[in-house]
Structure formats: structure tokens, C-alpha cells
C-alpha positions as CSV (number, residue, x, y, z in Angstrom):
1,X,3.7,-11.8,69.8
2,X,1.8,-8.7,70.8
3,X,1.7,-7.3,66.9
4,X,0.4,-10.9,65.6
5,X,-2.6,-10.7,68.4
6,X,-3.5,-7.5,67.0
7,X,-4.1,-8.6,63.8
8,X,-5.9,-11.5,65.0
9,X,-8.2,-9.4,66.8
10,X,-8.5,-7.0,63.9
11,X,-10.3,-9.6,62.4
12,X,-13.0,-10.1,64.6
13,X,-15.5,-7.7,64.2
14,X,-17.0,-5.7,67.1
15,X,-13.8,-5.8,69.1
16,X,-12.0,-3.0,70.3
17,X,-8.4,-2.7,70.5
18,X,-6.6,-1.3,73.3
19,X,-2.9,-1.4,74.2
20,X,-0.3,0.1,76.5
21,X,3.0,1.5,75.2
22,X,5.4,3.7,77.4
23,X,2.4,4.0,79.9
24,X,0.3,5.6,77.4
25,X,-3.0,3.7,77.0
26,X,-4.0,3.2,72.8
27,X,-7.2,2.8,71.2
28,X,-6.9,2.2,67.8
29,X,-10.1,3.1,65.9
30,X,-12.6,0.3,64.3
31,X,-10.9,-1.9,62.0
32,X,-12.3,-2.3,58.8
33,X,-13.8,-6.0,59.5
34,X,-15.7,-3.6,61.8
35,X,-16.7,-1.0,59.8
36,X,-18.3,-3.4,57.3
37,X,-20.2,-5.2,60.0
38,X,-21.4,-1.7,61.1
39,X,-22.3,-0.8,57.4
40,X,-24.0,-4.4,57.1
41,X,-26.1,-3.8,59.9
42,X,-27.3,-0.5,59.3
43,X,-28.6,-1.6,55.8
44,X,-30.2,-4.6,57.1
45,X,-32.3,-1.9,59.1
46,X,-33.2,0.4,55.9
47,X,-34.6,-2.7,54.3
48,X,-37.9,-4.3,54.8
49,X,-38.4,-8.0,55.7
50,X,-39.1,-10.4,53.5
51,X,-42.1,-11.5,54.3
52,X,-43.1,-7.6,54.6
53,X,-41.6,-7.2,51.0
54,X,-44.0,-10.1,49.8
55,X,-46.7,-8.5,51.4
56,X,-46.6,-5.0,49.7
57,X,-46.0,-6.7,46.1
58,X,-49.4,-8.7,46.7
59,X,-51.1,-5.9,47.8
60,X,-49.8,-3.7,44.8
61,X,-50.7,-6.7,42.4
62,X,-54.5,-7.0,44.0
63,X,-54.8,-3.0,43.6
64,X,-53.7,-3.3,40.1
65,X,-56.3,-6.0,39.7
66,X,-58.8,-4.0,40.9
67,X,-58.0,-1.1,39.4
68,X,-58.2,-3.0,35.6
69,X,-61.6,-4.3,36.8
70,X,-63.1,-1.1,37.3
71,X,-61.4,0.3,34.1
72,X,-63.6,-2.6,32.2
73,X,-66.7,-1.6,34.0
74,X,-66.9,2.2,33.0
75,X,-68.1,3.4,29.8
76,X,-65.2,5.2,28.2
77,X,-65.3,8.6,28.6
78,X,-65.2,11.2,25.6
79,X,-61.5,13.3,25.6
80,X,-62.5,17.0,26.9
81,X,-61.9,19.1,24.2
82,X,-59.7,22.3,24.7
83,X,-62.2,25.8,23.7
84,X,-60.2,29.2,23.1
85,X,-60.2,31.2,26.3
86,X,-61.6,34.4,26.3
87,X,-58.7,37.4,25.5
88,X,-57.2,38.7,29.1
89,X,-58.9,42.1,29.8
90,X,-56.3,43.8,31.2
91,X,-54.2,43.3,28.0
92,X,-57.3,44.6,26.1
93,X,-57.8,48.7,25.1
94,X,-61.0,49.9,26.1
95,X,-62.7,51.0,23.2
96,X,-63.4,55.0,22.5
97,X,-66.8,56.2,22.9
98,X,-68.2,57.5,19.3
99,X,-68.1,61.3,19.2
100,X,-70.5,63.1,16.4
101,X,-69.8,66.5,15.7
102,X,-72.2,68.3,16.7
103,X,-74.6,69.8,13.7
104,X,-75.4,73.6,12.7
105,X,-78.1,74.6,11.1
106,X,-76.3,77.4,9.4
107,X,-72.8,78.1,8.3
108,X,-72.1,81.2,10.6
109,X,-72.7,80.5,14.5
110,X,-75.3,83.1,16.0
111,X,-73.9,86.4,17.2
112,X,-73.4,85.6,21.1
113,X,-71.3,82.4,20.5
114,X,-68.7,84.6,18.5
115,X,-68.3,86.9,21.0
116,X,-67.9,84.4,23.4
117,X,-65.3,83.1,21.9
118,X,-61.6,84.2,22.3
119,X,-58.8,83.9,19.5
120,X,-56.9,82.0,22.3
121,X,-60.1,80.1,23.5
122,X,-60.2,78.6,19.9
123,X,-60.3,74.5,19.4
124,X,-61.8,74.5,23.3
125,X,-58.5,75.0,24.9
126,X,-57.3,77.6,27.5
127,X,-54.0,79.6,26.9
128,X,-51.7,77.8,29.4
129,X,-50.7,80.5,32.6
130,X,-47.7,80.3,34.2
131,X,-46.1,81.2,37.3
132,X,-44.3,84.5,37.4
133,X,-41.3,84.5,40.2
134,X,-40.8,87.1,42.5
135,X,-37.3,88.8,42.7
136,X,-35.6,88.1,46.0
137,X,-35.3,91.6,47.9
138,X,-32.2,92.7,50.0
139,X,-35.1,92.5,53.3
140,X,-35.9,88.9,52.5
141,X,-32.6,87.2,50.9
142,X,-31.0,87.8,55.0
143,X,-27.9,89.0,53.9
């Protein structure tokens, strides 16, 4: 009789189940007529009303109304029309500033510009120096 109760009560939805065997108290969890109560509920919450569903369609329908009206009104505007951007000018080289050779009046330069000129002086560039190292000395190397 106890195991038919059981599943009565299973049945009925919201009602907990609770039963003694060898002194241990049992609680079975939510039977399924429950759970879809539970689930029923909670999506009854997650929806509007109906009368607050009927509400938000008119008011979408009169703004769509509106909206057409003021679309008859206007003038139709002209579509933009897309102009070529000027070129990025970071991507751009810069340009080189014109360099003219500077004119002679005669074929041989006057006397004090050849002296002052050095065979390794010649196109305008020095003669590159370089470092020369010093040898370590038995006083400096510690040892």
C-alpha cells in the first residue's frame, strides 16, 4: 500500500515525498510532474502578458505609421557620392629637393681651390679614421 501512495503522490505536482525505512528518513527528489510545473512556471514569468504583448504590437504598428508619414513628407534626398581620398602621407616618399651643379666659368678651378683639395678629400668625402687599439701591458693586464 505504501509503494501505490507514492506513485499517487508522484503525480501531484508540488508535493514532496518523504518516507521512513529502517529508521532512516527519505526524501526523494522532485518528481517529474514537478519539474514540469516548475519549468511551466518559470516560462510563464519570461513572457509578457497579453494584454502587454498587444500593447507593444500597436505601439510598433503606430511608429511604423508614423515613420511612413514622415518618409512621404521629405523631399528625397540625392545618394552622397563617394570622392577618392587623398593618398595617406605616411605611405608617401617625400620628394628630393632639385640639386644644380654648381657652374664654372672656366674649365680649370682657380689655383687656391686645388690646393685645397686633397686626393683623399676628392668627391667631398673624408678618408674614414679608425680606432687604433692599445696592446695590453704586463702592468695593466693584472696578472
Amino acid at each position: 500500500m505504501d509503494a501505490q501512495l507514492r506513485e499517487r503522490l508522484r503525480d501531484i505536482p508540488g508535493v514532496p515525498l518523504l518516507y521512513i525505512r529502517r529508521g532512516v528518513m527519505i526524501v526523494e527528489p522532485p518528481s517529474a510532474a514537478t519539474q514540469a510545473a516548475v519549468k511551466q512556471k518559470e516560462q510563464a514569468k519570461m513572457r509578457a502578458p497579453e494584454t502587454e504583448r498587444k500593447q507593444v504590437k500597436q505601439a510598433k504598428e503606430a511608429d511604423r505609421a508614423a515613420a511612413d508619414a514622415r518618409a512621404a513628407q521629405a523631399p528625397p534626398r540625392p545618394a552622397k557620392r563617394k570622392r577618392p581620398n587623398a593618398p595617406n602621407p605616411l605611405a608617401c616618399k617625400k620628394k628630393k629637393a632639385p640639386t644644380a651643379p654648381a657652374k664654372q666659368t672656366s674649365s680649370t678651378p682657380p689655383p687656391s681651390a686645388a690646393a685645397a683639395v686633397a686626393p683623399s678629400d676628392e668627391g667631398g668625402e673624408k678618408k674614414r679614421r679608425y680606432r687604433k687599439r692599445q696592446k695590453k701591458t704586463a702592468a695593466t693586464s693584472g696578472t
